[in-house]
C-alpha positions, 0 to 999 in steps of 0.5 A: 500500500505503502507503494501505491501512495509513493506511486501517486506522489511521484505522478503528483511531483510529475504533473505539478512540473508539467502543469497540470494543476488538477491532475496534479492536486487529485493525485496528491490527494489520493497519495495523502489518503492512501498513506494515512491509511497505511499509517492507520493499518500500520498502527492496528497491527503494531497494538494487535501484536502487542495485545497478543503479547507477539513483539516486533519481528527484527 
């Protein structure tokens, strides 16, 4: 997922150089939601690991 809102950021970077200032802010946009989603995700499986008394795999 993580990859998905790095893909959209650099089609956002992209098309803010070329001057599409629409398709610029649509794919910032959809960058910005997909990476608090995986934020979000990141943070249920850390506390759902600790609550089943599994640490972080390093």
């Amino acid at each position: 997922m993580l990859n998905w809102a790095l893909t959209f950021l650099v089609i956002a970077i992209i098309a803010a150089i070329l001057g599409f200032g629409g398709i610029a802010g649509t794919a910032a946009g959809i960058a910005k939601i997909i990476f608090f989603i995986f934020v979000a995700l990141l943070v249920i499986s850390l506390v759902a690991n600790a609550v089943r008394g599994k640490g972080p795999k390093v």
